[in-house]
N, C-alpha and C positions, 0 to 999 in steps of 0.2 A: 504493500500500500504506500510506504515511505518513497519506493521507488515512481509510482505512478505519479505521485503528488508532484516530485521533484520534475517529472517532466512538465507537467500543466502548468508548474512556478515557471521553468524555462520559456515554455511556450508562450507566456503573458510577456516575461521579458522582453521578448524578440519583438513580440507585436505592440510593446506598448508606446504609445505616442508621448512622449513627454512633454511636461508644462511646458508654455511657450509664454513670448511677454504679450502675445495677440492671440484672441480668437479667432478661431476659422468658423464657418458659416454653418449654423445646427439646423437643422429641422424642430421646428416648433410646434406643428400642426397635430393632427389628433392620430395616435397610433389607434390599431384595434384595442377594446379593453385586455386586461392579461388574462390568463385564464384561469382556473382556483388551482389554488395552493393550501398546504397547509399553515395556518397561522400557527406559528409556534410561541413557545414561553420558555422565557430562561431566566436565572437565576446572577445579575452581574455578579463578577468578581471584585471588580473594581468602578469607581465613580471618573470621569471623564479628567476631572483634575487628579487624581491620582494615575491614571495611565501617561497623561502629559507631563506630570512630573519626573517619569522616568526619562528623559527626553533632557540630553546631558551636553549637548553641544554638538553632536553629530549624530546624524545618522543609525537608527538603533533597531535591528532585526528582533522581534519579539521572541522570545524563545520558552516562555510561559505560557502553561492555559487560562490566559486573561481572557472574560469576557466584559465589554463592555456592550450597557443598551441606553435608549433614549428615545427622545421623540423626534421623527423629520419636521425641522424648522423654514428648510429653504424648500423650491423648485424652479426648474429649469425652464417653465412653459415660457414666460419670456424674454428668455433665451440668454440672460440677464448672469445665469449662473450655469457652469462649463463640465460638463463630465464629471461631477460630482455633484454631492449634496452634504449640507449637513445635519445631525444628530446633535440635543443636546438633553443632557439631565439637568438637577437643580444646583450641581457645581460648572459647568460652562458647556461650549459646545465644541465640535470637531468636524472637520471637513472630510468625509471618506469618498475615496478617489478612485470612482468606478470605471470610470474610461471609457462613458455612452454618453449618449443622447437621447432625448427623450425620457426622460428618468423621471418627470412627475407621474407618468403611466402607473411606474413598479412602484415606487417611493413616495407617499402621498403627503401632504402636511398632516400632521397633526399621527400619524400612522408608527408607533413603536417599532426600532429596528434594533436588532441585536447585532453584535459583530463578536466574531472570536479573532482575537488578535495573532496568538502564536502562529507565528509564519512572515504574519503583516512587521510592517517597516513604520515606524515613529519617523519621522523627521521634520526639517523646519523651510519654509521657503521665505525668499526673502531679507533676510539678517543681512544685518552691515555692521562693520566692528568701526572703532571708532566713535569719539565725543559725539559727530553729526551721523551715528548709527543707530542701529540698536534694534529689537524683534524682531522676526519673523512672523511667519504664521505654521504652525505646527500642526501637519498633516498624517493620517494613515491611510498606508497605500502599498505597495510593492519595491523592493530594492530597484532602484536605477541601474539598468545595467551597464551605461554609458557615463556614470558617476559626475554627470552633470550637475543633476540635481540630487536630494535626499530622498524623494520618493517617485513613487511612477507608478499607474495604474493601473488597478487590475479590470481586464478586459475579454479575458477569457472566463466565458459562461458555467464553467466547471470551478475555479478557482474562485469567482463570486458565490459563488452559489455554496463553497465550503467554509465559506468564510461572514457572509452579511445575509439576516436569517429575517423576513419580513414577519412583523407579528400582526397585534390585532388594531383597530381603525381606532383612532379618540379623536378628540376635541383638538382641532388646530394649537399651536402654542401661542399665548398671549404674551404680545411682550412688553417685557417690563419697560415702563418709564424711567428714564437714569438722567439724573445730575449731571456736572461738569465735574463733580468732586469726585466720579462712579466712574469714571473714564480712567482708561489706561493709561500708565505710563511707559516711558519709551522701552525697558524692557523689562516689560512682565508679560506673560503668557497665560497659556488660559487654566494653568497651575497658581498662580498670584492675582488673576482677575478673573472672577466667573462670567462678566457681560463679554470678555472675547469668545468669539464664535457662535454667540446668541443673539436672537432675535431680539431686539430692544429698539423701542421708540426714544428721538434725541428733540426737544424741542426749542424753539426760538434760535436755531441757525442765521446768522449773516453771513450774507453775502463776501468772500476776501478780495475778489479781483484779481483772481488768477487763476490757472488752469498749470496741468502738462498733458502733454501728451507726446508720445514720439511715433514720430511719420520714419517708413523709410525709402529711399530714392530708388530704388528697386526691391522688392520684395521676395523675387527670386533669388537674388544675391545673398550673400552674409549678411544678417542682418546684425552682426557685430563690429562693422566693419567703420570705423569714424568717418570716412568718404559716404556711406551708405544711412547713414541719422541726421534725422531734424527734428531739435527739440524744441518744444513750444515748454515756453514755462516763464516763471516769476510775474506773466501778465497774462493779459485775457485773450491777448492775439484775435480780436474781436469773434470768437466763439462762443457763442450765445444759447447753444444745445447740449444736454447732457452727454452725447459721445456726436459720432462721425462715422454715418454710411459712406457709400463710396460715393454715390449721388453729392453729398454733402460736401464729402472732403473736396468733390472737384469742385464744388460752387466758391467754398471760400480759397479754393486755391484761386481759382478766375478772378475773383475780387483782391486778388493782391494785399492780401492781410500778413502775407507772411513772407514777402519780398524780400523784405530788408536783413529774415534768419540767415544766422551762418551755420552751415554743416558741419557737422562733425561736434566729437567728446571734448570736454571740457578744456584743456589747452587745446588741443590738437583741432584745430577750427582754418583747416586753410585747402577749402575745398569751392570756395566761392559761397554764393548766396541760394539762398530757393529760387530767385528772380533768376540768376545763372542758370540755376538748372531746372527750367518750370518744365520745359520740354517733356525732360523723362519724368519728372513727377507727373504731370500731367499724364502720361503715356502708361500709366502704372499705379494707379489709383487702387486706394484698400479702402476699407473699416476699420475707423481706430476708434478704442479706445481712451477717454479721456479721462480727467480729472479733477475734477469743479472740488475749488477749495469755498471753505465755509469756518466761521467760528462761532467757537459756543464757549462763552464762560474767558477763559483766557487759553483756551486748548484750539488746534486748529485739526481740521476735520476734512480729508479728501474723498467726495463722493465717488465713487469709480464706475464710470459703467460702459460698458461695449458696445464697440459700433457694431455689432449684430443682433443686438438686442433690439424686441419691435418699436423701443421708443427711445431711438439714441437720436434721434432729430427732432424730439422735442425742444420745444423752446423753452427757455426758462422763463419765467414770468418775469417782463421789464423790469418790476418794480420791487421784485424781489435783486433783480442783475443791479439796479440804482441803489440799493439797500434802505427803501423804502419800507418795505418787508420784509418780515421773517419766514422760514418754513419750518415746520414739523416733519420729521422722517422716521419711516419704519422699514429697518432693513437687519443685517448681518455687521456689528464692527469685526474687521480682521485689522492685522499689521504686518506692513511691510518696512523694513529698514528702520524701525525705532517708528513711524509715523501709524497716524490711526487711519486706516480707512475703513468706507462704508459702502456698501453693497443694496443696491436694493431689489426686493425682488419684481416692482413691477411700477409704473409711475403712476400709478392709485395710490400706492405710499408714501405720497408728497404732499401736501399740506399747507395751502399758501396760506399766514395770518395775515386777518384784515389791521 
C-alpha cells in the first residue's frame, strides 16, 4: 500500500502546476451537481493553530497522523479564489491547495471538511526576511518538487481523495467583525492570530491612493526577467477598478496612464519606458491582478483581486477613490511579505458608507 501511495505522491508531483504571481483563466460556470458520497465524521487531532504552529521556517512534510477539520469559508465561483479553498475552526483558518477549479461544486460554504495531514507538506508562501519583510501565508499542500516554492498541489483525484474527506452541510460561516487592534502584525501567523485565514468583516476603510500591480512585456517570456516587468505602484496610475481584464489592461494602456513607467526591478531600470515599448505591451495583453490599498485605524490594508475574476472591472465608487467615503468589506485576511492582505470573495462584499 506504502508502495502505491508513493506513486500517486509522484504522480501529483509531476502534474502539479505551481503557484504562480498571476492567475490563469478558471471556468466559473455551473458544473453538473457531484454525485453522493459518503458524509463522513472525524474526530480532529489537532486545532488549525496548532498544526501551523508546527510550521518552523521551512518547509515541513507531515509525518504524523494529524487530522485536522473545519468549516469551508471561501469559494471559487467568482473566480476571485484559485485552486484552492479554505477551512477554518475557532482558532484560524488554512488554505488547502487542491489544484482544480470549480471547487465550490465539491466544497460548499458553510460544509465541514476534514483533512489528514500525514503525507501533506506545511509551508509558507510569501515571506521576506528583512526590517521591510516579514509573513507569509502558511499553506497545506504537496512537496514542490521543483523547490520553488514550499508547497504544491495536490491534483490527483486518488491523493485528494486520501487525504480531504467532505462531511456534513451547516450554516455558512459568519464573520466576525474585527478592530484595527485585531489585525495582524507583520509576523504573526495564523498560530499568533486566529483572524489570519478567516473570514472577517473590516469596516470604515479609506481610500490610500495607490495601487500595485505588475504587468509583464511578454508573458510568454521569463516572467522574472527585469527587461520583462512593469511595476505600477506607490500611486494610482489612474486605475480606478478593482483588478484588470485584458479588455481593461488595453484600455488604460491606450490612454497612456502609464507612459512615463520604467521597466525593470528596482535598481536595474534601464530598459526604457512602457511608452518605449507600448508596441509589444500592446501586442501581448493579460489579466492582472491588482492591488487597491486602503487604511483602517493606522494599519494599511491591500485589497487583492484578479483580473479573472467576474468583477475585476468594476469601478470603485468615485467617492469612495476621492475619500469621501468609507467601505465595509467581507473577505479572507492573508499575508504576504510582513503586509496584510484581503481577498474577497465576490463584490457583494463591498459596502459603500453613506
Amino acid at each position: 500500500m506504502k508502495i502505491i501511495y508513493k506513486i500517486f505522491v509522484a504522480a501529483a508531483l509531476l502534474l502539479s502546476a505551481l503557484a504562480c504571481e498571476e492567475f490563469t483563466p478558471v471556468f466559473t460556470g455551473k458544473y453538473p451537481e457531484p454525485g453522493e458520497y459518503e458524509k463522513v465524521t472525524m474526530t480532529p487531532t489537532h486545532t488549525i493553530a496548532q498544526l501551523v504552529a508546527m510550521y518552523k521556517g521551512a518547509a515541513k512534510v507531515i509525518e504524523e497522523d494529524i487530522i485536522i477539520g473545519g468549516k469551508v469559508s471561501t469559494s471559487d465561483r467568482s473566480g476571485n479564489f484559485y485552486r484552492s479553498f479554505y477551512i477554518q475552526d475557532e482558532t484560524g483558518g488554512i488554505e488547502i491547495k487542491i489544484g482544480k477549479t470549480g471547487l465550490y461544486n465539491d466544497y460548499k460554504p458553510g460544509q465541514t471538511v476534514y483533512v489528514k495531514c500525514g503525507g501533506l507538506t506545511l509551508g509558507m508562501y510569501g515571506y521576506k526576511s528583512g526590517n521591510n519583510g516579514g509573513s507569509g501565508m502558511i499553506q497545506l499542500g504537496l512537496e514542490d518538487p521543483e523547490g520553488e516554492y514550499q508547497t504544491s498541489y495536490m491534483d490527483v483525484a486518488e491523493i485528494i481523495d486520501r487525504h480531504v474527506f467532505r462531511g456534513e452541510f451547516g450554516d455558512p460561516v459568519v464573520p466576525q467583525v474585527i478592530s484595527a487592534s485585531d489585525l495582524p502584525g507583520k509576523n504573526d501567523t495564523q498560530a499568533t492570530n486566529r483572524y489570519i485565514g478567516s473570514l472577517v468583516t473590516l469596516k470604515g476603510l479609506k481610500y490610500a491612493n495607490e495601487v500595485f500591480a505588475l504587468l509583464y512585456v511578454d508573458s510568454n517570456k521569463d516572467t522574472k526577467l527585469s527587461s520583462n516587468r512593469v511595476f505600477l505602484s506607490d500611486e494610482t496610475h489612474g486605475i480606478t477598478t478593482w483588478a484588470m481584464s485584458k479588455n481593461k489592461y488595453k484600455e488604460y494602456l491606450s490612454a497612456g496612464l502609464w507612459d512615463d513607467v520604467k521597466l525593470g526591478n528596482g535598481n536595474d531600470q534601464n530598459y526604457g519606458t512602457v511608452a518605449d515599448n507600448k508596441e509589444q505591451l500592446m501586442n501581448n495583453p493579460g489579466a492582472y491582478s491588482v492591488s487597491q490599498y486602503f487604511t483602517m485605524g493606522g494599519s494599511e490594508i491591500q485589497i487583492r483581486t484578479s483580473g479573472y475574476s467576474r468583477f475585476a472591472d468594476t469601478e470603485i465608487d468615485p467617492d469612495v477613490l476621492a475619500g469621501t467615503k468609507t467601505i465595509d468589506v467581507t473577505g479572507v485576511i492573508t499575508m504576504y511579505q510582513g503586509s496584510i492582505q484581503f481577498t474577497l470573495l465576490d463584490i457583494t462584499d463591498v459596502k459603500v458608507n453613506d
